[in-house]
PDB file of N, CA, C and O in Angstrom:
ATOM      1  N   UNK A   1      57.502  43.514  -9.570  1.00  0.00           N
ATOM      2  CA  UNK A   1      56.970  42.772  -8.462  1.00  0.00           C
ATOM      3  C   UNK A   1      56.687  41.342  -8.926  1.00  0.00           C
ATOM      4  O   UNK A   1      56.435  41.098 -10.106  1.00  0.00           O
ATOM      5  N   UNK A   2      56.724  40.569  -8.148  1.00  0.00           N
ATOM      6  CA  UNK A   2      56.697  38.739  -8.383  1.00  0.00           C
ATOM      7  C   UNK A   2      55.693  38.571  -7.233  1.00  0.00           C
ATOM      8  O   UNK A   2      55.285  39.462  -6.488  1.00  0.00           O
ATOM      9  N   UNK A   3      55.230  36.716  -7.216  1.00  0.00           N
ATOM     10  CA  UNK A   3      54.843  36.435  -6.636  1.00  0.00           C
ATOM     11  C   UNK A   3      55.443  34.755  -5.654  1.00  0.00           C
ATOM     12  O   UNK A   3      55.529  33.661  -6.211  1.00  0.00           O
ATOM     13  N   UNK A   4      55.647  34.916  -4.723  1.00  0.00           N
ATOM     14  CA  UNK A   4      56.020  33.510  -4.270  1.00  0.00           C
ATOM     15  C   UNK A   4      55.517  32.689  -3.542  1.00  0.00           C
ATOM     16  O   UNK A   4      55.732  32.958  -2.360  1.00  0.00           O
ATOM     17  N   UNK A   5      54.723  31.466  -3.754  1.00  0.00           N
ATOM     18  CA  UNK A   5      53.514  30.714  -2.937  1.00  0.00           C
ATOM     19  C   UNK A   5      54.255  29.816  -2.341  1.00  0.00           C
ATOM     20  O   UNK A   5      55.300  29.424  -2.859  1.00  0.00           O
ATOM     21  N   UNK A   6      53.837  29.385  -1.224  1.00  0.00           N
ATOM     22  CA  UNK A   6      54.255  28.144  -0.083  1.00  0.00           C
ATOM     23  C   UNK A   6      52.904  27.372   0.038  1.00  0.00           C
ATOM     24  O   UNK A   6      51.787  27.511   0.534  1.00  0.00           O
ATOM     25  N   UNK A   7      53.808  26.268  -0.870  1.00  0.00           N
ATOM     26  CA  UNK A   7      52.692  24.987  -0.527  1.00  0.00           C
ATOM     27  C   UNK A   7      52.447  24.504   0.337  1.00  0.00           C
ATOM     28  O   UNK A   7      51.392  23.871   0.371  1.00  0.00           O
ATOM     29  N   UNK A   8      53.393  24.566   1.598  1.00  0.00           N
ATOM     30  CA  UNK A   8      52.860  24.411   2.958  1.00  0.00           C
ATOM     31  C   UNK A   8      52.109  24.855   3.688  1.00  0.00           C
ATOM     32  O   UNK A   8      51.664  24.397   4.741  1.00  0.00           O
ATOM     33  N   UNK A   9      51.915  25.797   3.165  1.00  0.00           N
ATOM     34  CA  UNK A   9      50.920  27.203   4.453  1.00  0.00           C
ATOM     35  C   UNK A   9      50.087  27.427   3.528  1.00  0.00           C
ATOM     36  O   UNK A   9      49.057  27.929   3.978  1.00  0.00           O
ATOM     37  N   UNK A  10      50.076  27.237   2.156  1.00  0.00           N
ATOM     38  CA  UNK A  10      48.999  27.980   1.198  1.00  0.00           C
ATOM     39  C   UNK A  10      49.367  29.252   0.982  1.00  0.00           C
ATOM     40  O   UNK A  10      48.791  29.666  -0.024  1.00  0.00           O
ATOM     41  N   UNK A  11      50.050  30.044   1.457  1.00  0.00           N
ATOM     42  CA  UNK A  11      50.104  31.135   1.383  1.00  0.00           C
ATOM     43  C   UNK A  11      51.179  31.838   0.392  1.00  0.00           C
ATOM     44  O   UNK A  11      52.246  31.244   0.237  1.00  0.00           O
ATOM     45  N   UNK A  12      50.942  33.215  -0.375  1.00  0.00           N
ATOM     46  CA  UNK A  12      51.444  33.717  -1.699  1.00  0.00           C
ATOM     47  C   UNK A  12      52.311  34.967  -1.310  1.00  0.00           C
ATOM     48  O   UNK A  12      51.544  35.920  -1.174  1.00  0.00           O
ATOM     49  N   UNK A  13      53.177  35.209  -1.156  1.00  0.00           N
ATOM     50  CA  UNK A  13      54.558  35.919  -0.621  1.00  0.00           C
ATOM     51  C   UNK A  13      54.728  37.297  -2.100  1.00  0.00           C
ATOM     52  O   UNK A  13      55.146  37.170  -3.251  1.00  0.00           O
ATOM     53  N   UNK A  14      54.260  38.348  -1.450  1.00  0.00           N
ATOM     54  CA  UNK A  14      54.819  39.596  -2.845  1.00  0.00           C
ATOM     55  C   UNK A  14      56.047  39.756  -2.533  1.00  0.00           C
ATOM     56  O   UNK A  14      56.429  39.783  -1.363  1.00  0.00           O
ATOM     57  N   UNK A  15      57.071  39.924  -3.885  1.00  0.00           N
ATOM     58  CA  UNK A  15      58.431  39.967  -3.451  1.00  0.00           C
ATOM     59  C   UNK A  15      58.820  41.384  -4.422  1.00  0.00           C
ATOM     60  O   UNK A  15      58.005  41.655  -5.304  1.00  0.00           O
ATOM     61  N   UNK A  16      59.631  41.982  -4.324  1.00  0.00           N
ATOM     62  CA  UNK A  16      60.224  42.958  -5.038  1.00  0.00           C
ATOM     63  C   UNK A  16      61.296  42.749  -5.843  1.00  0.00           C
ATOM     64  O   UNK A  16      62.225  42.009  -5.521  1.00  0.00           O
ATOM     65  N   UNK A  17      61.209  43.618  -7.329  1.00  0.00           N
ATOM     66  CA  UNK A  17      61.805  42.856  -8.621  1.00  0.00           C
ATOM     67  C   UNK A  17      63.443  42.189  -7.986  1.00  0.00           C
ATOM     68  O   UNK A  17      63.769  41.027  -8.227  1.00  0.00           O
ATOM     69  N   UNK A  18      64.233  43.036  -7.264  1.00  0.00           N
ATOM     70  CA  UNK A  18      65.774  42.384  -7.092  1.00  0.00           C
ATOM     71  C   UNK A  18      65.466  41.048  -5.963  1.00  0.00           C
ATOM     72  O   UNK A  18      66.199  40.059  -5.961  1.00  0.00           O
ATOM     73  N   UNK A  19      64.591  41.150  -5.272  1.00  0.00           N
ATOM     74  CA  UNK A  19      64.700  39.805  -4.450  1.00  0.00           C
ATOM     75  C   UNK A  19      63.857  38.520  -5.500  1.00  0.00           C
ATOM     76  O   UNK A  19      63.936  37.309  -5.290  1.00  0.00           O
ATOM     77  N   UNK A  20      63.183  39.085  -6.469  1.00  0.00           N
ATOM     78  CA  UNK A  20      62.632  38.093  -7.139  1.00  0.00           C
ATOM     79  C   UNK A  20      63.652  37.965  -8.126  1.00  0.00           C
ATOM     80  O   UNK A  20      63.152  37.129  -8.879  1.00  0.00           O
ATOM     81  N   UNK A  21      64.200  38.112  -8.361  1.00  0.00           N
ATOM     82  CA  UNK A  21      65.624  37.881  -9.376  1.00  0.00           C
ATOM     83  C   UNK A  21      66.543  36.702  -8.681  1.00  0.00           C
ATOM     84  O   UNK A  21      66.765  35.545  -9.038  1.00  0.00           O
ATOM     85  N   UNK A  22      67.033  37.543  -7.424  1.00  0.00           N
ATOM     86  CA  UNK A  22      67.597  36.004  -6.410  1.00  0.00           C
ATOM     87  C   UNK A  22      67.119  35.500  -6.031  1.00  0.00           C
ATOM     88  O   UNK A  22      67.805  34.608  -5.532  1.00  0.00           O
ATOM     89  N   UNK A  23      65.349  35.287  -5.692  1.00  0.00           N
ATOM     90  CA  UNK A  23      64.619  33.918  -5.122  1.00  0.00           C
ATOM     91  C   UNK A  23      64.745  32.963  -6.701  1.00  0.00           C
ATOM     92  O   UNK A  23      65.191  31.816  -6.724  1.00  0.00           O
ATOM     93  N   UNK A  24      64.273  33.687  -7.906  1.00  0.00           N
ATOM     94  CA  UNK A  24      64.460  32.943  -8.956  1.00  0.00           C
ATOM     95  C   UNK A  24      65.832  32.163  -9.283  1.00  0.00           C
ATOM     96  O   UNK A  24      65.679  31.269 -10.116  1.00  0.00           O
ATOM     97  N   UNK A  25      66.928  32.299  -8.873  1.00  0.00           N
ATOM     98  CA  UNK A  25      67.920  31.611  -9.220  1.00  0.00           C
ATOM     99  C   UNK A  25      68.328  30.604  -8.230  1.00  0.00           C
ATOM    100  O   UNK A  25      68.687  29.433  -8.351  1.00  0.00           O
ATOM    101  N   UNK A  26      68.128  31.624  -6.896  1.00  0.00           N
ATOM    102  CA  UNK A  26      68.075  29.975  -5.166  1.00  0.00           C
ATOM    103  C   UNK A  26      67.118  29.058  -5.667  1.00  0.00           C
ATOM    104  O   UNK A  26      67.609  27.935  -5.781  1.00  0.00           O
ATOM    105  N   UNK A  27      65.770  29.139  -6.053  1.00  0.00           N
ATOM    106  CA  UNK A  27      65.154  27.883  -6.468  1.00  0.00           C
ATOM    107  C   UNK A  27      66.046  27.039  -7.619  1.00  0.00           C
ATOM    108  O   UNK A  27      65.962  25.814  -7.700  1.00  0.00           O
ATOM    109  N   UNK A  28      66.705  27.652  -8.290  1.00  0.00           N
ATOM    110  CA  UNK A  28      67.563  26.606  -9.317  1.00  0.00           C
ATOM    111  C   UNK A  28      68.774  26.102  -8.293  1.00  0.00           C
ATOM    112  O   UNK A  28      68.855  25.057  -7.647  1.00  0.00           O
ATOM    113  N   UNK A  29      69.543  27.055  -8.371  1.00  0.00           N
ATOM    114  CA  UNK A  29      70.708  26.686  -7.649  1.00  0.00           C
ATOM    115  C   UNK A  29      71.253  26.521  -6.244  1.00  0.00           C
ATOM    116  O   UNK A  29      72.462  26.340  -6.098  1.00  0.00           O
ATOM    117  N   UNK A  30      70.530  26.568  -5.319  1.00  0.00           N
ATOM    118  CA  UNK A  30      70.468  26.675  -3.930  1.00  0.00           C
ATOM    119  C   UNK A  30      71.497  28.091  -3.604  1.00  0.00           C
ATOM    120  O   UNK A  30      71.407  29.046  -4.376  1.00  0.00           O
ATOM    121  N   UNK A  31      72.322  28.143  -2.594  1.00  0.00           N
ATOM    122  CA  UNK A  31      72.393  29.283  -1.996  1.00  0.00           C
ATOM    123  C   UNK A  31      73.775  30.031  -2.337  1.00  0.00           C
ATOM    124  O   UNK A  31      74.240  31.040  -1.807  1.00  0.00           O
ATOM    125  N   UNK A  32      74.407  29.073  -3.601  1.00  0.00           N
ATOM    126  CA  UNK A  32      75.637  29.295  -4.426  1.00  0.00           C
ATOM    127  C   UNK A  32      75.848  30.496  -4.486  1.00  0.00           C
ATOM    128  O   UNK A  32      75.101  31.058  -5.287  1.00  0.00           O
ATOM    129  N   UNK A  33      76.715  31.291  -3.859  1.00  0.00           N
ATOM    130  CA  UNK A  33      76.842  32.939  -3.935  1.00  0.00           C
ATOM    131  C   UNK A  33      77.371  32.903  -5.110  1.00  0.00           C
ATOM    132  O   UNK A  33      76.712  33.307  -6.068  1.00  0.00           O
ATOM    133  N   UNK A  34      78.627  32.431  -5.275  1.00  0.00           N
ATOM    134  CA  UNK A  34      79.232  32.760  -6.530  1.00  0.00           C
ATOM    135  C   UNK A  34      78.857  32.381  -8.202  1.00  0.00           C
ATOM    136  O   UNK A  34      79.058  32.827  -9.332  1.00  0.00           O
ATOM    137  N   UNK A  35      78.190  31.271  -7.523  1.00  0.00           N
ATOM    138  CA  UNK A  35      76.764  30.855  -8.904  1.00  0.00           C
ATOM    139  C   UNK A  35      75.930  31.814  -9.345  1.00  0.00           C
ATOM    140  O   UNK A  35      75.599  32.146 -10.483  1.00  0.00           O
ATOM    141  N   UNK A  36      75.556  32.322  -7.978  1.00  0.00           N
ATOM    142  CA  UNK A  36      74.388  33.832  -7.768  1.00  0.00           C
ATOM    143  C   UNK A  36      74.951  34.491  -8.884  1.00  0.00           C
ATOM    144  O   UNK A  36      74.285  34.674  -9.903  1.00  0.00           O
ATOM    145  N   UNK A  37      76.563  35.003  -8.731  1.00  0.00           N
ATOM    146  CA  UNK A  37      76.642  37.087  -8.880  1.00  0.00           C
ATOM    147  C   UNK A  37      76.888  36.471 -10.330  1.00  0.00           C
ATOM    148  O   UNK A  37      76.548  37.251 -11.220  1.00  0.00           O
ATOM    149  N   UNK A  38      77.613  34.744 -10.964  1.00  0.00           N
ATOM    150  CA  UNK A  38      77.603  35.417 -12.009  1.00  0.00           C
ATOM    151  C   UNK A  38      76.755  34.882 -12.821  1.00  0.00           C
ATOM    152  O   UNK A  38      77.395  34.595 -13.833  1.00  0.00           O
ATOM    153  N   UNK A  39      75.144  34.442 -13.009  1.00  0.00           N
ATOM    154  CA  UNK A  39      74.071  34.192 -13.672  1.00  0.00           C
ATOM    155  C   UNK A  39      73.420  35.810 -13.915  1.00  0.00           C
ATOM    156  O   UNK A  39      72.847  36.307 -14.884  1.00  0.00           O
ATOM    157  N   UNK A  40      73.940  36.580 -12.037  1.00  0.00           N
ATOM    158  CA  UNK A  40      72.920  37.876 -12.401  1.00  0.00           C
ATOM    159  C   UNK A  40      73.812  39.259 -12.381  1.00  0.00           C
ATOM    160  O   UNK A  40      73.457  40.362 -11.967  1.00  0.00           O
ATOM    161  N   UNK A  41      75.036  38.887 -12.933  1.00  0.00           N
ATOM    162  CA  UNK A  41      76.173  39.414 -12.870  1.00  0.00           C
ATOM    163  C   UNK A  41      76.585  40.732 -11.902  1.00  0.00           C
ATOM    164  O   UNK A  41      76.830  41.864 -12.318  1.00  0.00           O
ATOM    165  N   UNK A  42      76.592  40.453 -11.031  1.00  0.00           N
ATOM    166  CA  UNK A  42      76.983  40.709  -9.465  1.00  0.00           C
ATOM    167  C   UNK A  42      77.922  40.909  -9.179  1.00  0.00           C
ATOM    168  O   UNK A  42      78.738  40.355  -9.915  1.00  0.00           O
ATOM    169  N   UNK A  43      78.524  41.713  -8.083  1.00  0.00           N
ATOM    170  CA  UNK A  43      79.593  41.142  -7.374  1.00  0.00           C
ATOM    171  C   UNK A  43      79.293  39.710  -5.933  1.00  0.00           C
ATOM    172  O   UNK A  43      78.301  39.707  -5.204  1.00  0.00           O
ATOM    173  N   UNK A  44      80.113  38.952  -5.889  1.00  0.00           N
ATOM    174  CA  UNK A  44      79.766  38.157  -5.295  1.00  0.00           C
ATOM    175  C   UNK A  44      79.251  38.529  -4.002  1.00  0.00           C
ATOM    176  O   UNK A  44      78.326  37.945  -3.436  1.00  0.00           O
ATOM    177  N   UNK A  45      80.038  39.767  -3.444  1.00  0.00           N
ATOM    178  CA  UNK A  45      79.704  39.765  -2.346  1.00  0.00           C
ATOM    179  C   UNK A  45      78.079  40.485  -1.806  1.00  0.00           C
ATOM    180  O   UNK A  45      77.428  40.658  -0.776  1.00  0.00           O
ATOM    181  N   UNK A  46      78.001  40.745  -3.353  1.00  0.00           N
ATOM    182  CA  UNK A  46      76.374  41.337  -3.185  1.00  0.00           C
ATOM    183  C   UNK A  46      75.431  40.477  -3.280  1.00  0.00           C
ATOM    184  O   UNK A  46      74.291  40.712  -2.878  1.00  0.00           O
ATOM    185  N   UNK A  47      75.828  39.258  -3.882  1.00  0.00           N
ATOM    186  CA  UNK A  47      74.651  37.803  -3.822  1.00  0.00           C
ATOM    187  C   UNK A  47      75.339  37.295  -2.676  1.00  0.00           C
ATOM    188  O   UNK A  47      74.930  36.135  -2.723  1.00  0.00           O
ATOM    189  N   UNK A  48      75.998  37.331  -1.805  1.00  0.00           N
ATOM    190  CA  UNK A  48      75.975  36.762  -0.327  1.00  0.00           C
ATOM    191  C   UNK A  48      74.964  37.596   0.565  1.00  0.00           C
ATOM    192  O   UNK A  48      73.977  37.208   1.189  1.00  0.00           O
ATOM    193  N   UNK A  49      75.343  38.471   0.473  1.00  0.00           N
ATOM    194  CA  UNK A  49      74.387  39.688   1.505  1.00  0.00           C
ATOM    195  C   UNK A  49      72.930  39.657   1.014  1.00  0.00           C
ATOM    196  O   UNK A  49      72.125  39.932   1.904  1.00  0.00           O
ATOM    197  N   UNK A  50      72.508  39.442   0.055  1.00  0.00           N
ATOM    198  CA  UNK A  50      71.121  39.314  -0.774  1.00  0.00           C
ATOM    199  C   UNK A  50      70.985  38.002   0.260  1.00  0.00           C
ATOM    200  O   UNK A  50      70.677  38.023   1.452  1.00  0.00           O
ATOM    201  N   UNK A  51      71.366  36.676  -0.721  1.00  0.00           N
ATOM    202  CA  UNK A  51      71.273  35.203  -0.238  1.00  0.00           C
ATOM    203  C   UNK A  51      70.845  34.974   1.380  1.00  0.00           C
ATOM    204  O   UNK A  51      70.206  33.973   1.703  1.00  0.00           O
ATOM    205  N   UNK A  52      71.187  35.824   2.202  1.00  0.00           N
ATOM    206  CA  UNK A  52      71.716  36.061   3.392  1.00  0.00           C
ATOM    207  C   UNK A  52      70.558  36.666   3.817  1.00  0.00           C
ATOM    208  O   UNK A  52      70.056  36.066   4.768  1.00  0.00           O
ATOM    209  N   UNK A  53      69.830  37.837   3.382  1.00  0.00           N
ATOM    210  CA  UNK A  53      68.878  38.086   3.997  1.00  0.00           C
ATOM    211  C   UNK A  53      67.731  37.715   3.116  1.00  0.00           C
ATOM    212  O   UNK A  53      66.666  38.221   3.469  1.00  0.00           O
ATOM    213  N   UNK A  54      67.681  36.859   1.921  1.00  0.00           N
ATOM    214  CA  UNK A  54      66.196  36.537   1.909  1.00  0.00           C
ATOM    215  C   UNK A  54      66.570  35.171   2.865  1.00  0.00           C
ATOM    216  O   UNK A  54      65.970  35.030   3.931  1.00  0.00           O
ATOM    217  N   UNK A  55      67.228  34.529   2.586  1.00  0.00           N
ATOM    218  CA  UNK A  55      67.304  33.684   3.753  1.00  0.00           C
ATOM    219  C   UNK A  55      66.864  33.545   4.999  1.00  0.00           C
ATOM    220  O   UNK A  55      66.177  32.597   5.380  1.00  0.00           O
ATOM    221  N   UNK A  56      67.311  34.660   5.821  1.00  0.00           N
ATOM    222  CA  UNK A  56      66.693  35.420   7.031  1.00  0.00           C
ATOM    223  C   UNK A  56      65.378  35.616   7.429  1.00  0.00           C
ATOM    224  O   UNK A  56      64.788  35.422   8.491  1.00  0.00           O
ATOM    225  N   UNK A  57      64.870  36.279   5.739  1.00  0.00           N
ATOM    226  CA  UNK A  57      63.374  36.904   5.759  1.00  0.00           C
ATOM    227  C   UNK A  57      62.319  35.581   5.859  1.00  0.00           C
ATOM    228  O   UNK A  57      61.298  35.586   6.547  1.00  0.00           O
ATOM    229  N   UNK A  58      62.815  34.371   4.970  1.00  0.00           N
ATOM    230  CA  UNK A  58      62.485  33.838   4.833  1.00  0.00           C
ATOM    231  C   UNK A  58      62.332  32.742   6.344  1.00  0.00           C
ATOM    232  O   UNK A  58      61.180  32.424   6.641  1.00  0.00           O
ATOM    233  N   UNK A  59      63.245  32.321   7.048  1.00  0.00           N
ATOM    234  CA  UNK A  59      63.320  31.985   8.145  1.00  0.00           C
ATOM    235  C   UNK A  59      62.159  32.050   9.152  1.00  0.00           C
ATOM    236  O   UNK A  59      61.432  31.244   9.733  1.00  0.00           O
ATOM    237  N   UNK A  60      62.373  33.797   9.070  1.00  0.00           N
ATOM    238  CA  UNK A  60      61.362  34.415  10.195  1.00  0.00           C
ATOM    239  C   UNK A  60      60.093  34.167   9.763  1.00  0.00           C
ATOM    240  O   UNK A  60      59.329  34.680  10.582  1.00  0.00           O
ATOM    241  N   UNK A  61      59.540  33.682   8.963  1.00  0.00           N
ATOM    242  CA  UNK A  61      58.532  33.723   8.056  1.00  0.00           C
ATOM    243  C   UNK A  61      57.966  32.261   8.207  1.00  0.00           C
ATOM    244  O   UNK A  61      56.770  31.980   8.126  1.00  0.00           O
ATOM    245  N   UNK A  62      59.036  31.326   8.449  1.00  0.00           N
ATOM    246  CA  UNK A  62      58.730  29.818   8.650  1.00  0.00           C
ATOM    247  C   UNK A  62      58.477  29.293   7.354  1.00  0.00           C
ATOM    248  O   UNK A  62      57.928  28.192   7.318  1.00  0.00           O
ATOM    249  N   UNK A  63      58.917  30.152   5.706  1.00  0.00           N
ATOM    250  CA  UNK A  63      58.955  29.371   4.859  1.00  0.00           C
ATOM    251  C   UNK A  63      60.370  28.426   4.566  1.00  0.00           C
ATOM    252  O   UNK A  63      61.524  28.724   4.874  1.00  0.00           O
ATOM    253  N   UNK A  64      59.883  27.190   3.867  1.00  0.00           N
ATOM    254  CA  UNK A  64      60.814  26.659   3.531  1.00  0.00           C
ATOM    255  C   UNK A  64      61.240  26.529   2.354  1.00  0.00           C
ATOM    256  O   UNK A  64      60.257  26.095   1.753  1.00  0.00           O
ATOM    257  N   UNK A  65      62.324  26.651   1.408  1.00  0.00           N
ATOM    258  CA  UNK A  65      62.677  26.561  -0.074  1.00  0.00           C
ATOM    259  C   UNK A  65      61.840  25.831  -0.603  1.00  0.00           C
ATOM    260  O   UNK A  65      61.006  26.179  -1.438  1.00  0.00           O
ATOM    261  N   UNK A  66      62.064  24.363   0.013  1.00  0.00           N
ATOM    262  CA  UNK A  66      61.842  23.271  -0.471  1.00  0.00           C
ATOM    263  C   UNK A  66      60.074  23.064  -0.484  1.00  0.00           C
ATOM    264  O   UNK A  66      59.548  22.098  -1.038  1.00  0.00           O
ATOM    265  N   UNK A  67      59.379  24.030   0.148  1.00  0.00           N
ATOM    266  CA  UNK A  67      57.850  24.181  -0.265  1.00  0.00           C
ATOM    267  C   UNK A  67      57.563  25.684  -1.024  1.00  0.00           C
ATOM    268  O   UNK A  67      56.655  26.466  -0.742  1.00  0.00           O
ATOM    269  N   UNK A  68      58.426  25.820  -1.887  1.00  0.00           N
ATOM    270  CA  UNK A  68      57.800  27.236  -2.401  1.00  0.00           C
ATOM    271  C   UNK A  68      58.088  26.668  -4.008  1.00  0.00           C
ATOM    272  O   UNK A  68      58.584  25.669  -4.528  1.00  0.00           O
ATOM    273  N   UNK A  69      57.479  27.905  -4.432  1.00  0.00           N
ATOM    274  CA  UNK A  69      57.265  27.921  -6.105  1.00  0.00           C
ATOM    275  C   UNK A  69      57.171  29.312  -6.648  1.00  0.00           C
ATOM    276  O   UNK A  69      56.524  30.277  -6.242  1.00  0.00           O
ATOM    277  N   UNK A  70      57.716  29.220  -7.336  1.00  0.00           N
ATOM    278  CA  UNK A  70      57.290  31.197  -8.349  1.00  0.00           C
ATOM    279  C   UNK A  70      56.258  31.047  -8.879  1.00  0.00           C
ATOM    280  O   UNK A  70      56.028  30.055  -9.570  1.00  0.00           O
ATOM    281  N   UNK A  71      55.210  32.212  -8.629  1.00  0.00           N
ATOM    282  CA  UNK A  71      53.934  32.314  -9.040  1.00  0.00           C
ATOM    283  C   UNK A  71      54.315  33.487  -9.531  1.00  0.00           C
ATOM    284  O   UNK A  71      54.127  34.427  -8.758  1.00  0.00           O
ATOM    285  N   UNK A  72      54.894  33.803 -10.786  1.00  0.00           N
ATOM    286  CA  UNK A  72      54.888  35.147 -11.301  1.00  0.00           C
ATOM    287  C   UNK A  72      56.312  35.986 -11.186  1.00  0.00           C
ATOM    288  O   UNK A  72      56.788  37.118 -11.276  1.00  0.00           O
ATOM    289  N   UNK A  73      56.612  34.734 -10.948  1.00  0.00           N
ATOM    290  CA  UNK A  73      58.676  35.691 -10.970  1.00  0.00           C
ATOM    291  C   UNK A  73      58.920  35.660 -12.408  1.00  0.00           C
ATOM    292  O   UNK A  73      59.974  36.104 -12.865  1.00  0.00           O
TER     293      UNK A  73
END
């Protein structure tokens, strides 16, 4: 388990170890699928579908990349 804070809202996001694996690498590399599968050696099409729905989760959520930080990834 990880932790992911939004400096916008203040607020600290629990994430689960495989989505904290790909939030940890979208904060480096933005939403690069094929960057994704092979840092966390993947098939690509499994860091699209990942990418894809923290994306999503994240959306619905009203966080933005660009205000978050790993607190514990």
């Amino acid at each position: 388990m990880a932790h992911l804070h939004d400096g916008a809202t203040s607020k600290t996001y629990r994430l689960g170890s495989d989505a904290a694996k790909f939030v940890d690498v979208m904060l480096a590399i933005g939403s690069d699928a094929a960057e994704a599968a092979r840092i966390l050696g993947c098939p690509e099409s499994v860091a699209e579908e990942s990418i894809r729905q923290i994306e999503n989760s994240f959306n619905a959520k009203g966080i933005r990349f660009g205000s978050v930080q790993a607190a514990g990834l």
